[in-house]
C-alpha positions as CSV (number, residue, x, y, z in Angstrom):
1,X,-59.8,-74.0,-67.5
2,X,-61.1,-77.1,-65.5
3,X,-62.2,-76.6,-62.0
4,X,-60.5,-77.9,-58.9
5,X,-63.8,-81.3,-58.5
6,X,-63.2,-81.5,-62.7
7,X,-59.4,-82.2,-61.9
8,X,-60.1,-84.4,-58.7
9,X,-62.5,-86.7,-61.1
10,X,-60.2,-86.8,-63.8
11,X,-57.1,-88.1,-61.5
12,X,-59.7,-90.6,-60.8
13,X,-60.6,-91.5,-64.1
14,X,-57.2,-91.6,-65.6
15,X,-54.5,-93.5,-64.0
16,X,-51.9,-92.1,-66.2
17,X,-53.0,-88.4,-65.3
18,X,-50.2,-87.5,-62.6
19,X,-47.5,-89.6,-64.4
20,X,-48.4,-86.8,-67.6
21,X,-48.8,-83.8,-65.2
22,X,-45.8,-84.4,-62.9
23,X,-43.7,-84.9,-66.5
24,X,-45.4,-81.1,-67.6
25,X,-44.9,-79.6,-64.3
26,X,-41.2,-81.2,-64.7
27,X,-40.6,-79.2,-68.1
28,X,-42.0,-75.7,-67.1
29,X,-39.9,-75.7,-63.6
30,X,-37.0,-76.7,-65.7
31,X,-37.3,-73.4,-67.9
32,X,-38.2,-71.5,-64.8
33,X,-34.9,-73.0,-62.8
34,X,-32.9,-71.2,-65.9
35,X,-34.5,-68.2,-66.4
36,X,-34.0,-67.6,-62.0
37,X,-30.1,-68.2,-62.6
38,X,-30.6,-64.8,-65.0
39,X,-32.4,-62.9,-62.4
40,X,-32.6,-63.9,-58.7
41,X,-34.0,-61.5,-55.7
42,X,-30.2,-61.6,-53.9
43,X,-29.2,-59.5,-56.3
44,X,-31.8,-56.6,-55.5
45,X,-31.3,-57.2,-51.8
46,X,-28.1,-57.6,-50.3
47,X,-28.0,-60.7,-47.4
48,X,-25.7,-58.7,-45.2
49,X,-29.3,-56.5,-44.9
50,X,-30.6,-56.9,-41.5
51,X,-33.5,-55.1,-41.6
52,X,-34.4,-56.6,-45.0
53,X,-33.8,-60.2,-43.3
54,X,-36.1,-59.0,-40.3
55,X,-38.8,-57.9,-42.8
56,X,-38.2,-61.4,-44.4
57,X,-39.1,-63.2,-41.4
58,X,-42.3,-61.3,-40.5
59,X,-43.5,-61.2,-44.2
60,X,-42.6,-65.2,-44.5
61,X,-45.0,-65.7,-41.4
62,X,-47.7,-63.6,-43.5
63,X,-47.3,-65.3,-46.7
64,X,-47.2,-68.4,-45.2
65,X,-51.1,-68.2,-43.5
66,X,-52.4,-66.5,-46.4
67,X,-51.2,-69.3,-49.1
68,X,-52.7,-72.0,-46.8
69,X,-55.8,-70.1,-47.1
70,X,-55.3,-69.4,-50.6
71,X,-54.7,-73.2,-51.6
72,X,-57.1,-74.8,-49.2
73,X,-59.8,-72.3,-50.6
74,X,-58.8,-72.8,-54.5
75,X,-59.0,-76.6,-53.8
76,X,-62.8,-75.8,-53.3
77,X,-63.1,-73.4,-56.0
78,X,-64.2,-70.8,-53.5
79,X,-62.5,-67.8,-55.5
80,X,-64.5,-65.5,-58.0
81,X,-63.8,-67.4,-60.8
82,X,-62.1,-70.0,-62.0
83,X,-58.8,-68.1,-63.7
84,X,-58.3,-66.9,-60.2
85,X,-59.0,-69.7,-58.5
86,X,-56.7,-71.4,-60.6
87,X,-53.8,-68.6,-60.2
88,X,-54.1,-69.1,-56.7
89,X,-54.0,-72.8,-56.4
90,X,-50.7,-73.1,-58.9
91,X,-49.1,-70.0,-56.8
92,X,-49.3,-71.8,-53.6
93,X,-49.1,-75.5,-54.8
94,X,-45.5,-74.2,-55.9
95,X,-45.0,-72.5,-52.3
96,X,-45.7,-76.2,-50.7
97,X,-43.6,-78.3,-53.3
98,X,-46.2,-81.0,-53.7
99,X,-48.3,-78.7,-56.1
100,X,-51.7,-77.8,-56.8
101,X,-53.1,-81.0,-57.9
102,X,-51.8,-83.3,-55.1
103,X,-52.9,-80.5,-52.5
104,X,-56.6,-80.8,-53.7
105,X,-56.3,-84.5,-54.5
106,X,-55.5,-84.6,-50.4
107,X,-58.2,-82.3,-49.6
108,X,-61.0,-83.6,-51.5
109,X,-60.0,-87.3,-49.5
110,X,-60.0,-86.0,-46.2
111,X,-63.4,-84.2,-46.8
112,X,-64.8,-87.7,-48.1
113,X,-63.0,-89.7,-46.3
114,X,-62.7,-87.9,-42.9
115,X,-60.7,-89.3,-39.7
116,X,-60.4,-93.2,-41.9
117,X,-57.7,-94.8,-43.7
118,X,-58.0,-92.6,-46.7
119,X,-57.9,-89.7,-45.0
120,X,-54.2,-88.6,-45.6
121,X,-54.3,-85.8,-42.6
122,X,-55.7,-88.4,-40.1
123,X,-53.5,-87.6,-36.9
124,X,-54.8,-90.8,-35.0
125,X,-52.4,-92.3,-32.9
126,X,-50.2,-89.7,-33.6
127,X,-48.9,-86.9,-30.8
128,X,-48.6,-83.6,-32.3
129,X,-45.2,-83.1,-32.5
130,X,-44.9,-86.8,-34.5
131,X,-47.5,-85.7,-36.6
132,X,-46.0,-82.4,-37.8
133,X,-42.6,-83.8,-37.9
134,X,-43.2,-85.5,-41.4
135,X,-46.6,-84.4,-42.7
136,X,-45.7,-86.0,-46.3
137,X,-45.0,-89.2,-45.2
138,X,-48.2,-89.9,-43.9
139,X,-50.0,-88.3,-46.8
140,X,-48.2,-90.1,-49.7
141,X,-48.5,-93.1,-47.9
142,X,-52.1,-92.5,-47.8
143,X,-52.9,-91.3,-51.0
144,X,-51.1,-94.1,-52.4
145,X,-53.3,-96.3,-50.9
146,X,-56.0,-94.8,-52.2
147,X,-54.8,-94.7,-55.6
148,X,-54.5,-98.2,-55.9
149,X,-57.6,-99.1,-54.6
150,X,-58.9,-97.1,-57.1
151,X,-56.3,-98.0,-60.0
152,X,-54.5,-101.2,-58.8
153,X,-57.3,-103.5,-60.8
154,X,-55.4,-102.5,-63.8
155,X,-51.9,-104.6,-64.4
156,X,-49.7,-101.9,-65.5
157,X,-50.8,-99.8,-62.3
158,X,-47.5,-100.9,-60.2
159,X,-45.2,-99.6,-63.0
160,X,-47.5,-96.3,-63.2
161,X,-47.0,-95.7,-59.9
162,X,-43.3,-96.4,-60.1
163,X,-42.7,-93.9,-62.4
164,X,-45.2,-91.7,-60.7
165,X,-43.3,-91.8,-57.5
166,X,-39.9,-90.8,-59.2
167,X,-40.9,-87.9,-61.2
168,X,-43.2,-86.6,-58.2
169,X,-39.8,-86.8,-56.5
170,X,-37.7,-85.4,-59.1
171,X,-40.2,-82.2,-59.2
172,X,-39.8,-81.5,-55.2
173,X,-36.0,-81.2,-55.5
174,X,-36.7,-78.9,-58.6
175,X,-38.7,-76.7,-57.1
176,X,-36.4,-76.6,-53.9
177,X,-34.1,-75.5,-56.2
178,X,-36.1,-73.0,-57.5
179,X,-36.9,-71.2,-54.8
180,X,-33.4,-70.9,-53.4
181,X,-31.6,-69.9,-56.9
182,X,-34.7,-67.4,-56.8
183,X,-34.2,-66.4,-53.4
184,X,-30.1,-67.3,-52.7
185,X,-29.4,-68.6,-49.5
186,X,-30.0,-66.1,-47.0
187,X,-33.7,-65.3,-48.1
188,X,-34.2,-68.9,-48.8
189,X,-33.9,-69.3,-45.2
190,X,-35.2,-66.2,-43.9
191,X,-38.1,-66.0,-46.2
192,X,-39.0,-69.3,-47.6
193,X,-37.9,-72.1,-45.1
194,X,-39.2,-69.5,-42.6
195,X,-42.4,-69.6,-44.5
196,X,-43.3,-72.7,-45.6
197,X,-42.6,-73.8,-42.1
198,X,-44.9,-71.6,-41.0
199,X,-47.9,-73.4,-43.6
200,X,-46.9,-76.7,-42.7
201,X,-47.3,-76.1,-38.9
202,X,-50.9,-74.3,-39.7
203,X,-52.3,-77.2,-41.6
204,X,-50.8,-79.8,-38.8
205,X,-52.0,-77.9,-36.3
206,X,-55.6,-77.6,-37.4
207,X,-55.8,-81.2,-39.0
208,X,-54.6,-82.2,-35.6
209,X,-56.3,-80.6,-32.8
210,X,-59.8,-79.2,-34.7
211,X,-60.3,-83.0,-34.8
212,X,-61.2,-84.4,-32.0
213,X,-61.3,-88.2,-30.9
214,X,-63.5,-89.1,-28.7
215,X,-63.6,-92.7,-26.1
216,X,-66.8,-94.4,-28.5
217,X,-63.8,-94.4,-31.5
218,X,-66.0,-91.1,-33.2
219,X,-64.1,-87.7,-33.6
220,X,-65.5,-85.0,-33.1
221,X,-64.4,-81.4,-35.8
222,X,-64.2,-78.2,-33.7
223,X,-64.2,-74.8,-34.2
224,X,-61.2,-73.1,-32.3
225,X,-61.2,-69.2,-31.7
226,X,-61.0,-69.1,-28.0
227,X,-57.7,-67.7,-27.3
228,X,-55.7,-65.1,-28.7
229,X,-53.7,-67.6,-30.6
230,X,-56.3,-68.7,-32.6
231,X,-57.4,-64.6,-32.9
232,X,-54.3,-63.9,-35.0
233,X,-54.5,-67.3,-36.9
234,X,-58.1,-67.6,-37.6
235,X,-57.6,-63.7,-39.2
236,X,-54.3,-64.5,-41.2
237,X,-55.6,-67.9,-42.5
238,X,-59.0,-66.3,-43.3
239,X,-60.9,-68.7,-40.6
240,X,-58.8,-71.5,-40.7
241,X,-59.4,-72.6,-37.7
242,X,-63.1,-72.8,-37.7
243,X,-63.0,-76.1,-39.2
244,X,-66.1,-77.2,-37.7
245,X,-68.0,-74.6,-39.8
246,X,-65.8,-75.8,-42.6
247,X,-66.8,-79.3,-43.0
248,X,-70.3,-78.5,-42.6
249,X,-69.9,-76.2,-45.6
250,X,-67.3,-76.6,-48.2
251,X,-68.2,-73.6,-50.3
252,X,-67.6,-70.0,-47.9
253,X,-64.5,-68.6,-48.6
254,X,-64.5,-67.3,-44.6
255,X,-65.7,-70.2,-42.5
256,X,-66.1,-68.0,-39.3
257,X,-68.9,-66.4,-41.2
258,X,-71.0,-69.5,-41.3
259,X,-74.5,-69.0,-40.2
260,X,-76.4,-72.3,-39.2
261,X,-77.6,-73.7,-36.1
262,X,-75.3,-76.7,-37.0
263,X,-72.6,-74.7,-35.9
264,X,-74.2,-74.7,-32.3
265,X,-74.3,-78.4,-32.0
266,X,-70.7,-81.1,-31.7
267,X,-70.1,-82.1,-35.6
268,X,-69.1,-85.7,-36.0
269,X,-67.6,-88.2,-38.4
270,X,-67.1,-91.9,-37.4
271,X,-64.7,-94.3,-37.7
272,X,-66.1,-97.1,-39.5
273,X,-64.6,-97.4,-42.4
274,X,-61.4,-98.8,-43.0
275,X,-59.6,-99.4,-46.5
């Protein structure tokens, strides 16, 4: 079982790796779409349940926080081991659509390439609200210029990433479908919609405002715990929101738990680079 950096370096070294993995990931949700139209959770729970739609809702915010802390922490191999870690990261790289892969692919470019070009959470000269209106946009457009800086010297790299592009596409509406044959429509709604909303608007909101950009073109990553928002998200996203802490060190599980004076003094990254 290959760790989280051993699958970053080989969609580095490969070009064809996504193309092969999107096409695998293709075949196993197919078998999984079937197997839901067997068995599907609307048949336990009726959707004319209001209390079991109420629960919905509250257990979708839940879920929600903990699988952005479960994926953003299995993207650093920062479970027990690496079976778990792994468990973790497919779990909740279903729950986003994009998958596993792509989510620490992202990741591992906004750690090295923080607040640039390759950065594909880079909010910058973005308001918030454009910025968590279409999240994937700007990190496909991002991560496919990355790719091709590091792929594009080879000649066949266009039609790679042509076919790339359609089955990556072709697995989000398969896995859309998944979860609402799983769920039917009424916890599709309630629960997932509810929920995934709930982990896109955490990782916007962090990306977004923990980084900070200052007048000299520098940004500067914060830790935010200071009201009682942050309270209740920093303890159902497991510190999420002391990013500050995170950056300086990839590898605690809890950031908020970080002892170091670095986390006394501003943390900065600067924009120099550009691709």
């Amino acid at each position: 079982m290959k760790t989280s950096t051993a699958l970053f370096n080989d969609i580095n070294r490969n070009r064809w790796h996504l193309v092969k993995h999107y096409a695998l990931e293709i075949i196993l949700t197919s078998i999984a779409l079937l197997l839901f139209h067997s068995f599907n959770f609307s048949q336990i729970v009726k959707g004319d349940n209001y209390l079991a739609i109420s629960l919905a809702i509250i257990a979708a915010i839940t879920v929600g926080a903990f699988l952005a802390s479960a994926i953003h922490n299995a993207s650093h191999d920062n479970f027990s081991n690496v079976y778990i870690n792994r468990f973790f990261g497919e779990v909740a790289g279903y729950w986003v659509l994009y998958g596993f892969q792509n989510f620490l692919m992202i990741h591992h470019l906004h750690h090295r390439y923080s607040d640039t070009d390759f950065d594909p959470v880079n909010p910058k000269d973005m308001s918030f609200i454009v910025f968590l209106s279409a999240p994937m946009r700007y990190m496909i457009q991002r991560t496919k210029k990355y790719l091709i800086h590091t792929h594009g010297k080879n000649t066949d790299y266009k039609m790679i990433m042509t076919i790339q592009t359609v089955l990556f596409n072709i697995l989000i509406l398969l896995r859309i479908s998944a979860w609402f044959v799983l769920l039917g429509p009424i916890f599709f709604v309630s629960f997932y919609l509810v929920g995934i909303f709930t982990t896109i608007f955490l990782f916007a909101h962090i990306n977004y405002y923990c980084h900070r950009e200052l007048e000299d073109g520098s940004v500067e990553v914060l830790n935010l715990d200071h009201n009682l928002y942050y309270k209740v998200a920093n303890f159902l996203t497991v510190g999420g929101y002391y990013h500050k802490n995170h950056h300086i060190n990839l590898k605690v599980y809890n950031p908020k738990y970080l002892a170091t004076k670095k986390t006394f003094h501003p943390y900065f990254t600067v924009n120099k680079f550009s691709a």
